[in-house]
Backbone bond lengths (Angstrom), bond angles and torsions (degrees), N, CA, C in turn:
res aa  C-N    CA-C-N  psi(-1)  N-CA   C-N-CA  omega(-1)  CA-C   N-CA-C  phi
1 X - - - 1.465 - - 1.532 110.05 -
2 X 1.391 112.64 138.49 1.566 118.03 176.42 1.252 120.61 -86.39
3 X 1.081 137.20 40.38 1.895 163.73 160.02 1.334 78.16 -41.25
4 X 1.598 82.55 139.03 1.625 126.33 174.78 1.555 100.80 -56.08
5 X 1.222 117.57 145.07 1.621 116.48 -174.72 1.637 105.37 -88.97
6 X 1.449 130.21 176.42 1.335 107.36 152.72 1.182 127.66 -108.40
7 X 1.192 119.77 174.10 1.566 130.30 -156.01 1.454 120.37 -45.19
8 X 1.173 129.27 -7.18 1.430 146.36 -166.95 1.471 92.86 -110.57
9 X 1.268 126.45 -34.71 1.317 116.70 -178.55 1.988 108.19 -93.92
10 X 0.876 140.75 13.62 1.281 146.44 172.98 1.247 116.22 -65.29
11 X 1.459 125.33 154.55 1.193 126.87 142.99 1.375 116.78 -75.34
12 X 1.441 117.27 174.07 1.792 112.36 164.39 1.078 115.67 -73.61
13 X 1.738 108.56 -24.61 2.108 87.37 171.10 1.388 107.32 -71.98
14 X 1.407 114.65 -42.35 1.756 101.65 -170.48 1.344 104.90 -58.88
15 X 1.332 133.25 -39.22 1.702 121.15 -175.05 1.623 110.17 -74.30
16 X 1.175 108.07 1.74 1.684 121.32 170.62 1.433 101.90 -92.95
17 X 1.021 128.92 -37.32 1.428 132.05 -162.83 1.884 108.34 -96.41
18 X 1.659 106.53 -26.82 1.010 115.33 -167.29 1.793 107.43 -83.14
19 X 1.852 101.87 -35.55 1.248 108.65 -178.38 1.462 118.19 -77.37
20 X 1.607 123.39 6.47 1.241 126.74 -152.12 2.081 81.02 -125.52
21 X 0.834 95.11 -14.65 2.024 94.16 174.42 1.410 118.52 -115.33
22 X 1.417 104.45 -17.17 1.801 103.60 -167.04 1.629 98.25 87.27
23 X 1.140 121.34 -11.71 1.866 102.63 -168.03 1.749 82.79 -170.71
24 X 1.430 92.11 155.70 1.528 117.06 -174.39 1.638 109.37 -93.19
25 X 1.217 116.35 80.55 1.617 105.08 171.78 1.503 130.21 -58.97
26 X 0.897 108.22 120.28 1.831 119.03 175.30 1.798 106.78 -34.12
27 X 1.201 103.96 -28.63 1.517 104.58 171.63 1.820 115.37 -49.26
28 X 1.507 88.94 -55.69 1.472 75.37 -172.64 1.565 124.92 -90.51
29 X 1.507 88.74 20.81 1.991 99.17 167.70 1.138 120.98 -89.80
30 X 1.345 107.55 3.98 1.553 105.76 -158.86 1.856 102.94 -102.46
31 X 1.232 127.31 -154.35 1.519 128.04 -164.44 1.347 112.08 47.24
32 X 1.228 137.97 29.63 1.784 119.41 -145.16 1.827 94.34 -95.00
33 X 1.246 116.49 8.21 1.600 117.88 173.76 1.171 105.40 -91.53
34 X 1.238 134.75 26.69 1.147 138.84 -152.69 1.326 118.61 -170.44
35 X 1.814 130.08 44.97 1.142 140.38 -144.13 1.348 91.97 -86.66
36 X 1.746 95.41 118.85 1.544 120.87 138.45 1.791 83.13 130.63
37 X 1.183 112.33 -14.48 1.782 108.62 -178.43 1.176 116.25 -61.06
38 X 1.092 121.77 -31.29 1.746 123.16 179.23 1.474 140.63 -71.65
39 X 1.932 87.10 -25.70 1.684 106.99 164.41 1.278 100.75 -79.27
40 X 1.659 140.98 -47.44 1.262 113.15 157.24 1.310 159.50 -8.22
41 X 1.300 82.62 -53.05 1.643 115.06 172.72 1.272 124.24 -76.17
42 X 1.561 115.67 -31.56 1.058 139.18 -156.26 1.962 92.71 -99.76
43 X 1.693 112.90 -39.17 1.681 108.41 171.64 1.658 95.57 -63.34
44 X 1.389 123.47 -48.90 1.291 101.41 -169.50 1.835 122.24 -63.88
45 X 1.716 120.37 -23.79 0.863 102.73 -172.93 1.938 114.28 -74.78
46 X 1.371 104.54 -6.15 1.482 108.67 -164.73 1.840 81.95 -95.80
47 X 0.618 124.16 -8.16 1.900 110.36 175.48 1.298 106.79 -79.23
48 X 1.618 103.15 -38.78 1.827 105.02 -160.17 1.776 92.74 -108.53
49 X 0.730 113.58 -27.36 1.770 94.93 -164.05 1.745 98.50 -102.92
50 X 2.092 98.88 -70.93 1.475 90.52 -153.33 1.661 113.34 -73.63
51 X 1.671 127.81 -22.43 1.314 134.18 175.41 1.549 112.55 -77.75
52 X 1.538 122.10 -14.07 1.402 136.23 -172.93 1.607 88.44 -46.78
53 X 1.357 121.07 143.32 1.488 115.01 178.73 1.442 112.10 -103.99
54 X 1.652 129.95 13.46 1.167 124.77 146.44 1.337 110.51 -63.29
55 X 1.910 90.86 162.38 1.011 81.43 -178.61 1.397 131.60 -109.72
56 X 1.743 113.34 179.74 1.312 120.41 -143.45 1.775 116.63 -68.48
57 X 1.040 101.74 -39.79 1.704 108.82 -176.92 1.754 97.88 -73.49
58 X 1.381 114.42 -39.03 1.924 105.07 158.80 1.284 104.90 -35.85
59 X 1.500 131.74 -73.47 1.367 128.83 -113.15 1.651 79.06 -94.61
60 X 1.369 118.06 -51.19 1.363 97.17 -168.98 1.491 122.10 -75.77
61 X 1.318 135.73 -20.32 1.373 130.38 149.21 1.697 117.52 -23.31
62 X 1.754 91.80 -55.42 1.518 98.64 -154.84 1.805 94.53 -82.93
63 X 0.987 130.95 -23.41 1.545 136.60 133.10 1.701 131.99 -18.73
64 X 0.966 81.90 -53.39 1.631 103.41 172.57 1.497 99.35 -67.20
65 X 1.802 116.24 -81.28 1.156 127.33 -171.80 1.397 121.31 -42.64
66 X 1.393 118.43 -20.51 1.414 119.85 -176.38 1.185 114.02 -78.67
67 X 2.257 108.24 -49.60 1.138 94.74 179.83 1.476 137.27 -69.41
68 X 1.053 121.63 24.48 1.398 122.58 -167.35 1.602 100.61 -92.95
69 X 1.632 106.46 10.30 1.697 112.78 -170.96 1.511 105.91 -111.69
70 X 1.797 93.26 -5.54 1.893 95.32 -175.23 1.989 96.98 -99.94
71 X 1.584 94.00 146.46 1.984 91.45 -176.61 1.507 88.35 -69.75
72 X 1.706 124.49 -30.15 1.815 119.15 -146.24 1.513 85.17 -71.65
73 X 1.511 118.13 129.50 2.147 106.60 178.51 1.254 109.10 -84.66
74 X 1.662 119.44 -16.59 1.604 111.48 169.23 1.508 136.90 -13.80
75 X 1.497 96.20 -39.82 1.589 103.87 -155.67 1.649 89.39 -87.32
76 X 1.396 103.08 -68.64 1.258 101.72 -173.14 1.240 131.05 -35.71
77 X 1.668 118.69 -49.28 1.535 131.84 169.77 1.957 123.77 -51.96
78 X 1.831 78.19 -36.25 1.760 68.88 173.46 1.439 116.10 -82.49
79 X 1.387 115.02 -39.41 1.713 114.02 -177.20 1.648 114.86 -59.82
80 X 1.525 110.17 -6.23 1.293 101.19 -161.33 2.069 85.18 -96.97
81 X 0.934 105.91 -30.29 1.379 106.56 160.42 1.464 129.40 -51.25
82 X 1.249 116.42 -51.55 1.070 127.20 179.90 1.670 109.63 -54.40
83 X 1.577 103.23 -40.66 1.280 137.53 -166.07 1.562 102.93 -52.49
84 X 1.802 108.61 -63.72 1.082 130.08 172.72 1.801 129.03 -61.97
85 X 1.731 108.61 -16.70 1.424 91.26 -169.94 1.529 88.49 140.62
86 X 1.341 122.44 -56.39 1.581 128.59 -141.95 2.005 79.01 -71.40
87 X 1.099 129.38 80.39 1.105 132.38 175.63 1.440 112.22 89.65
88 X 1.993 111.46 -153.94 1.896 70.84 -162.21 1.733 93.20 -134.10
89 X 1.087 133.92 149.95 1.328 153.32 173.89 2.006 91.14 -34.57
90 X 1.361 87.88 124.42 1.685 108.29 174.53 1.440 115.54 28.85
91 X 1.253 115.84 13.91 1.675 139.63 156.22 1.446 106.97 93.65
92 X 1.122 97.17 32.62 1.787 121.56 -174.95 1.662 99.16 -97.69
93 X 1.733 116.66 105.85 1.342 109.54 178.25 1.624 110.90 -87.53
94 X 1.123 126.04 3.43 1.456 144.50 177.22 1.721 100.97 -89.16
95 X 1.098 133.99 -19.79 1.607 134.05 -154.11 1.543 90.50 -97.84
96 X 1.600 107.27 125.93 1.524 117.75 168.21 1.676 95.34 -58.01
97 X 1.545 88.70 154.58 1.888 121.91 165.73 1.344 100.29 -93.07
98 X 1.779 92.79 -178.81 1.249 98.75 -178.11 1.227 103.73 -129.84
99 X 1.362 138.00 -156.21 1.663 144.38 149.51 1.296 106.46 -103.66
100 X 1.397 105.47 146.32 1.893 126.24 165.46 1.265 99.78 -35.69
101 X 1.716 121.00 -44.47 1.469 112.99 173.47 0.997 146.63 -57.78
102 X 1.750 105.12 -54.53 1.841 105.72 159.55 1.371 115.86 -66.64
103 X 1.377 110.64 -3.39 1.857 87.33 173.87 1.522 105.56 -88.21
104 X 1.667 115.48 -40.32 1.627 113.94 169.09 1.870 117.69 -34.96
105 X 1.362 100.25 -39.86 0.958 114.37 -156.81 1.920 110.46 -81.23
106 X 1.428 105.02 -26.66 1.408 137.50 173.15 1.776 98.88 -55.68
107 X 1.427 96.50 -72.44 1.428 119.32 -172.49 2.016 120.05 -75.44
108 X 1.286 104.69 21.65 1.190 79.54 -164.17 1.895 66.62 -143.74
109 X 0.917 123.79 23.54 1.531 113.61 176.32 1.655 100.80 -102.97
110 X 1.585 87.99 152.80 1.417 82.35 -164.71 1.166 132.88 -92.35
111 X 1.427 129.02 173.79 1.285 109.24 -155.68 1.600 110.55 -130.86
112 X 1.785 110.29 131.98 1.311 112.16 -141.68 1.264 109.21 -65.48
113 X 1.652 121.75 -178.82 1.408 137.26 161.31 1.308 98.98 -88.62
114 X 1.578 112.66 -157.71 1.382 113.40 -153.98 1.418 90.20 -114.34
115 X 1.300 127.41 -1.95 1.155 113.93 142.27 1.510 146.88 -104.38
116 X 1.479 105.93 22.34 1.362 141.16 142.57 1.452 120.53 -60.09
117 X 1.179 102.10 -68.60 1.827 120.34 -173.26 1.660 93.32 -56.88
118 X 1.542 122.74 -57.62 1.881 106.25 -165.67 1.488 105.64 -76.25
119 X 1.743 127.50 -3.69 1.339 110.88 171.36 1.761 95.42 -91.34
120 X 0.999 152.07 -51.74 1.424 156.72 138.20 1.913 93.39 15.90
121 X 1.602 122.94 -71.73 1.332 124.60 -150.38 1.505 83.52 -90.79
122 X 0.949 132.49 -47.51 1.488 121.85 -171.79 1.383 115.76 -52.46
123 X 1.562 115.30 -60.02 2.024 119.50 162.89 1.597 79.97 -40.39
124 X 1.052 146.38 -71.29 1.526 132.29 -141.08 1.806 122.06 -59.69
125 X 1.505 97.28 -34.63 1.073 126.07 175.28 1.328 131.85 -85.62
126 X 1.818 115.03 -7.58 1.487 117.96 164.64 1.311 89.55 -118.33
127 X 1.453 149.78 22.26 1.640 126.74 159.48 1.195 108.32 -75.97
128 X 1.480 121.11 156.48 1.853 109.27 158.03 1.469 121.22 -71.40
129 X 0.879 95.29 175.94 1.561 106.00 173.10 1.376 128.61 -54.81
130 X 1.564 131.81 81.71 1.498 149.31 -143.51 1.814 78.66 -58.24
131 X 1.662 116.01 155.75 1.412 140.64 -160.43 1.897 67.88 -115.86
132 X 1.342 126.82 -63.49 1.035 131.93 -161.60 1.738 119.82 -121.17
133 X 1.455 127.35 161.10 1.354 142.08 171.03 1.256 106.17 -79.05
134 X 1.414 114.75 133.91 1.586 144.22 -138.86 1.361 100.43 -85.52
135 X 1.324 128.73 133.35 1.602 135.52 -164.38 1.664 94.05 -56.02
136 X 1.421 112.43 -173.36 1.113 107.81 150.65 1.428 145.01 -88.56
137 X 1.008 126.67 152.40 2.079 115.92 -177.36 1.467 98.59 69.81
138 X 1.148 128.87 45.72 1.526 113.30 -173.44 2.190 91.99 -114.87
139 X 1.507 91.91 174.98 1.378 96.05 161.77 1.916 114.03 -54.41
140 X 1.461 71.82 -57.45 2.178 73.92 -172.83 0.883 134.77 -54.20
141 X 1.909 109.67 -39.78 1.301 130.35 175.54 2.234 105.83 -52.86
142 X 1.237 109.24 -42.04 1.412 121.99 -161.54 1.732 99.84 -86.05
143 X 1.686 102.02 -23.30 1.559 108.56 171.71 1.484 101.40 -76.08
144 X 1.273 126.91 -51.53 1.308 132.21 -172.66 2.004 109.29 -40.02
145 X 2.004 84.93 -58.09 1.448 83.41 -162.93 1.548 105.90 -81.30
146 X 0.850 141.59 6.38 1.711 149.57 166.77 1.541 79.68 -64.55
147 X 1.280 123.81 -103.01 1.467 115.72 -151.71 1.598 114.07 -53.32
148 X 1.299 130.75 -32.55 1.595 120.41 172.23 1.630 97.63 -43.85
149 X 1.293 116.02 -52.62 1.211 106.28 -162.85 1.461 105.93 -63.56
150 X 1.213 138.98 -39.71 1.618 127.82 172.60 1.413 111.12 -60.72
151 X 1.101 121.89 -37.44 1.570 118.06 -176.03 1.797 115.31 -81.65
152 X 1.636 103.02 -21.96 1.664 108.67 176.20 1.226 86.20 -79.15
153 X 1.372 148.08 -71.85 1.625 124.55 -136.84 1.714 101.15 -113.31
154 X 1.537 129.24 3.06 1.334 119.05 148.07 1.576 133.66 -143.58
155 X 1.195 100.63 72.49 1.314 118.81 -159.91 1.537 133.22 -39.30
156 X 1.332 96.75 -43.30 1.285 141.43 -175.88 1.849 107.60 -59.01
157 X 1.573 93.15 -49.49 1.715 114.61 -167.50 1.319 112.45 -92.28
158 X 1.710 105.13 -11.90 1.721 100.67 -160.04 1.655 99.20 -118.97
159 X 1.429 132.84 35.27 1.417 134.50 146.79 1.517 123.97 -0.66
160 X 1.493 93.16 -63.17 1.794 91.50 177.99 1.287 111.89 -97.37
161 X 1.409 147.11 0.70 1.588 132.42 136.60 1.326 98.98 -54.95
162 X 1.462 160.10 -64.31 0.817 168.00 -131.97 1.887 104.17 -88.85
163 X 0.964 124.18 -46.72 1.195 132.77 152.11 1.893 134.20 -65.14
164 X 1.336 89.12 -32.97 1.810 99.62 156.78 1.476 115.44 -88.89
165 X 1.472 142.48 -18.88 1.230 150.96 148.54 1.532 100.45 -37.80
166 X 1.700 111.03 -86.06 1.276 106.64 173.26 1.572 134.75 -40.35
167 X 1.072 109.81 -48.85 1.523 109.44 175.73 1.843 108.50 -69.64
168 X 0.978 127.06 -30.52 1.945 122.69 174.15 1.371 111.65 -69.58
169 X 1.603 103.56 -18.32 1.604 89.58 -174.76 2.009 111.91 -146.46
170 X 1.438 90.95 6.29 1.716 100.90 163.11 2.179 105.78 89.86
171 X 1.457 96.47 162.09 1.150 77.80 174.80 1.605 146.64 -76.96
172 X 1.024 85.37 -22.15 1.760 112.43 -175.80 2.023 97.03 -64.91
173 X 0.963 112.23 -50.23 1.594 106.52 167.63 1.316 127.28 -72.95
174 X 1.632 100.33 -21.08 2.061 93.08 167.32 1.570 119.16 -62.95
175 X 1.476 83.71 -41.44 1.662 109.06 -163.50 1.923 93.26 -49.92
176 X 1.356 101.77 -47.58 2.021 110.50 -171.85 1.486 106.87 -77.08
177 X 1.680 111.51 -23.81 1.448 105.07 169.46 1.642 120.38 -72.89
178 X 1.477 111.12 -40.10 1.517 124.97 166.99 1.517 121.56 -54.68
179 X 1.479 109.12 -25.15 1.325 94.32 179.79 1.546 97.87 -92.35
180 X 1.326 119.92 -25.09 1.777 114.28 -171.79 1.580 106.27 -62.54
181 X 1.370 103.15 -46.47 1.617 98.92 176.48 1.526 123.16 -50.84
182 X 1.489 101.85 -32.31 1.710 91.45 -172.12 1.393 114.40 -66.73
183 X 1.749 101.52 -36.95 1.401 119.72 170.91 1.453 114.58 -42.24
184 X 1.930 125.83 -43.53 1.249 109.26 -158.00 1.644 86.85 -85.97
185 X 1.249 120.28 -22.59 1.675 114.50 -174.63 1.546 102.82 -61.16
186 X 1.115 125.16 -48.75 1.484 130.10 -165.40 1.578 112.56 -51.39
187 X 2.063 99.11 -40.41 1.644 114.54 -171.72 1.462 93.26 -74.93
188 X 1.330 131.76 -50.58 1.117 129.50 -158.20 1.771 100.10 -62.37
189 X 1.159 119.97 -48.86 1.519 132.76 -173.87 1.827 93.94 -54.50
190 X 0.516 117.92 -56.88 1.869 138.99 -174.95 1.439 103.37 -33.10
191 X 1.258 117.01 -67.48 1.519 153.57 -174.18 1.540 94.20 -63.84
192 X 1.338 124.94 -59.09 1.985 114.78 -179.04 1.475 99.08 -67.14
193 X 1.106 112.81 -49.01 1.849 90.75 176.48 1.265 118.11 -74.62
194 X 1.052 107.59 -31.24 2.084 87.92 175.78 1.414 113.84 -123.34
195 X 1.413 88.06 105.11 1.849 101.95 -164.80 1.373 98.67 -94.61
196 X 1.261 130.33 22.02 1.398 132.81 159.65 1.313 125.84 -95.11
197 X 1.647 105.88 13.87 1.749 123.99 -176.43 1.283 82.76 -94.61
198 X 1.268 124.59 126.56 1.496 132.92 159.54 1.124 111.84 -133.58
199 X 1.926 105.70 155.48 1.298 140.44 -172.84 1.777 100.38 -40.18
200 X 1.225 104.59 130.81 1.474 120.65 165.71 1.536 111.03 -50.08
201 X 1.374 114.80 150.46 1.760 125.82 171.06 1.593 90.26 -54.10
202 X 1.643 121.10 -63.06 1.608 114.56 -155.85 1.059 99.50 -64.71
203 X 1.724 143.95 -42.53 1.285 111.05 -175.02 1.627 132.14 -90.65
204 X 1.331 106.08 0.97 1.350 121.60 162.91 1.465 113.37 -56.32
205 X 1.660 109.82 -49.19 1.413 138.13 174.23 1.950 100.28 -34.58
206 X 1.397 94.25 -72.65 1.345 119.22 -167.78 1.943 107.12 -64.27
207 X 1.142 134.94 -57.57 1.498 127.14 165.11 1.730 103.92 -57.21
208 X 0.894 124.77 5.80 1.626 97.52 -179.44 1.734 84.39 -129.68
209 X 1.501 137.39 12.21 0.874 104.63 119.51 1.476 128.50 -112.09
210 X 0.502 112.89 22.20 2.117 116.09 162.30 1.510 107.28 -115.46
211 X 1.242 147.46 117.42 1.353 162.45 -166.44 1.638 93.98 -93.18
212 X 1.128 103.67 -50.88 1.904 97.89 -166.69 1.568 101.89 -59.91
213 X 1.705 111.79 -50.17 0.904 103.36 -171.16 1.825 121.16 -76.87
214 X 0.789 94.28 -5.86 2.006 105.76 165.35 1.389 109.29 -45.38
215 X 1.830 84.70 -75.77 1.805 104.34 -166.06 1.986 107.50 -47.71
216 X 1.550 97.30 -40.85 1.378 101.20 178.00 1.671 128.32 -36.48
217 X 1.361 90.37 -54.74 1.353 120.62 -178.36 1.308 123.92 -60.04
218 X 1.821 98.65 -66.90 1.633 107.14 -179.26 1.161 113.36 -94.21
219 X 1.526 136.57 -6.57 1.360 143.44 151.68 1.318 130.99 -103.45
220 X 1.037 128.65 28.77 1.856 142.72 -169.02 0.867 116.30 -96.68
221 X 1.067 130.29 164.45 1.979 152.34 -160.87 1.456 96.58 -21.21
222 X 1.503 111.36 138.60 1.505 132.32 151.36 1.031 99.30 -21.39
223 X 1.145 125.51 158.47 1.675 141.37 177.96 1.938 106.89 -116.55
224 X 1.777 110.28 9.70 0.964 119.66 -178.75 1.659 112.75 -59.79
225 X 1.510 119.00 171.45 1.136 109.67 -178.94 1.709 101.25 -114.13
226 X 1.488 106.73 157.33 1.573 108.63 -172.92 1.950 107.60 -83.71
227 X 1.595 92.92 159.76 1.263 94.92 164.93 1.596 125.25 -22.02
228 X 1.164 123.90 168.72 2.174 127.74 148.68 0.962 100.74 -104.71
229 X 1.365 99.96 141.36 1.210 123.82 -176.72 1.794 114.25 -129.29
């Protein structure tokens, strides 16, 4: 098994990478045929995800929520960790956790038709311009992530989620939401090619003891893509 090493066994990027999560993800051990590519990767994820100045319990929710669109379960399993405690939400040690529950509860809501998604952009499209990013579990927050999800997996087709995104929450926050998405596309892309990134000891730990939340994880929603909208 490829378990996190301990701290004596690190490099200085991993104890850079490790002190910036609470825990060393296998993510950023991986590329190593390819020395110096991973700190690359690793400046881009602190531009788009962990320095992104939304905020942190947002980004990793909506982190969570995305990956449930990638087949590789890496992503999802670790953020939902992060999510929970097992290190810390968008590497923010100040950012509230959550419970196994509200994330079950996150992930197991359902997910609209296509006439779900245009009442979703429409609330999106007569709110004003949010001062702030939407609590969690809220109407808005679930309006918000309805349209990320048309604009993360069809970009091309989903113009007016993409235009009701901007208008619910202004430009200066699309602009930080657009770059986070490319970021979770990039991790997710990362993870199908190198299927030798595997699940951490702690969260292996943690699904084998919660069963619901296992099946959630490593057996959950189609990875299909939604209507355009």
């Amino acid at each position: 098994m490829n378990d996190t090493p301990s701290t004596l066994e690190r490099t200085p990027f991993q104890s850079l990478v490790a002190g910036r999560f609470g825990v060393l993800p296998n993510f950023f051990r991986s590329g190593a045929a390819a020395p110096g590519l991973i700190e690359r990767l690793w400046e881009f994820a602190c531009a788009a995800y962990l320095d992104n100045p939304l905020p942190s319990l947002f980004k990793e929710r909506l982190f969570v929520y995305l990956s449930q669109f990638c087949p590789v379960r890496y992503c999802i399993v670790r953020h939902v960790g992060f999510l929970i405690g097992r290190g810390r939400p968008a590497g923010d040690a100040e950012a509230p956790t959550q419970t196994i529950e509200q994330v079950i509860t996150m992930l197991r809501r359902p997910r609209p038709d296509l006439s779900g998604f245009d009442q979703a952009v429409r609330r999106l499209l007569e709110r004003p311009t949010a001062a702030e990013m939407p609590e969690a579990d809220t109407e808005f927050e679930n309006d918000l992530f309805d349209a990320l999800t048309l604009l993360f997996l069809t970009p091309l087709a989903s113009l007016r989620a993409r235009d009701a995104i901007r208008a619910a929450v202004g430009e200066t926050k699309f602009e930080y939401l657009a770059a986070f998405l490319v970021f979770i596309r990039a991790a997710h892309y990362w993870t199908e090619t190198h299927p030798e990134v595997e699940i951490e000891a702690d969260m292996r730990a943690v699904m084998e003891a919660n069963r619901e939340l296992e099946r959630i994880l490593m057996h959950g929603p189609e990875t299909g893509r939604p209507p355009p909208l």
